[in-house]
N, C-alpha and C positions, 0 to 999 in steps of 0.2 A: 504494500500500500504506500502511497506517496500522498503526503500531506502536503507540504508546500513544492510550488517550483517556481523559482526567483529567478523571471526574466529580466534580465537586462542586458542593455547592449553599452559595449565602452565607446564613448567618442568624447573629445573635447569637454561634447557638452555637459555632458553627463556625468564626467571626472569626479564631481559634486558628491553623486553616490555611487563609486568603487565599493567595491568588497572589502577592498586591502586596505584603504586606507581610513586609517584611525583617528584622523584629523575630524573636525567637530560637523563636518559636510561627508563624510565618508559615510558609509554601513558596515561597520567590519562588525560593529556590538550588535547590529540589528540581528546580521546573521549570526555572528555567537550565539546570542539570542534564541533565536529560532532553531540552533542546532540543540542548543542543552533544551529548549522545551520540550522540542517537538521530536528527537533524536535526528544526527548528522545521516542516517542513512534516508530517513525522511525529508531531507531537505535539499534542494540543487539547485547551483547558479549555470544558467543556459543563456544561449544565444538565439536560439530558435526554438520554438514549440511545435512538435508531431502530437497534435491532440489527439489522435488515436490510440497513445498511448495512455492515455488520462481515462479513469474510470470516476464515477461520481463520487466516491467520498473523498478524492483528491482535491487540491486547489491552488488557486495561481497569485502570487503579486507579480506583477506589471511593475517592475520599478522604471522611471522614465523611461517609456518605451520611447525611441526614436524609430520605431519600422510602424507602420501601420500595422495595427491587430484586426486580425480578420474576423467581421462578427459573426459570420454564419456559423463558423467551429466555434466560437465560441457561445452564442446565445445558444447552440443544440447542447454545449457540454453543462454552461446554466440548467437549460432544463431538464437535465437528466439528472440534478441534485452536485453538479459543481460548484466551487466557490471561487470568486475572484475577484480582486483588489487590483485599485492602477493607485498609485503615488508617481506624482509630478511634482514638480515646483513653480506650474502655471497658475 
């Protein structure tokens, strides 16, 4: 089972919330975080999502996405009892 999966993609822009860094704009604690809650095998930073592999008691943050998310895979994986968050900075 897969509880979280922490989409983000690295650019520039987004440097803001790295994984790695531990400066006061990074996410390293978020994911800490997220790994002692939820355990480290439950949790993964990607660059692309294969919704097919997502069954519903899974679920996504969206950390500033810079790609377009496609809503059809995801409103079908919503309704099959998915869970998903988008965090931005807009």
């Amino acid at each position: 089972m897969l509880v979280a999966v922490w989409l983000g993609v690295t650019s520039p822009a987004s440097a803001a919330f790295e994984t790695a860094d531990t400066g006061w704009e990074g996410c390293s604690q978020l994911l800490e975080v997220a790994k002692e809650e939820l355990g480290s095998r439950r949790v993964r930073v990607i660059g692309s999502l294969d919704y097919s592999v997502l069954e519903p008691r899974d679920a996504i943050l969206f950390l500033h996405p810079t790609v377009e998310v496609r809503f059809h895979p995801l409103a079908a994986f919503l309704a099959a009892g998915g869970r998903a968050a988008v965090v931005d900075d807009h």
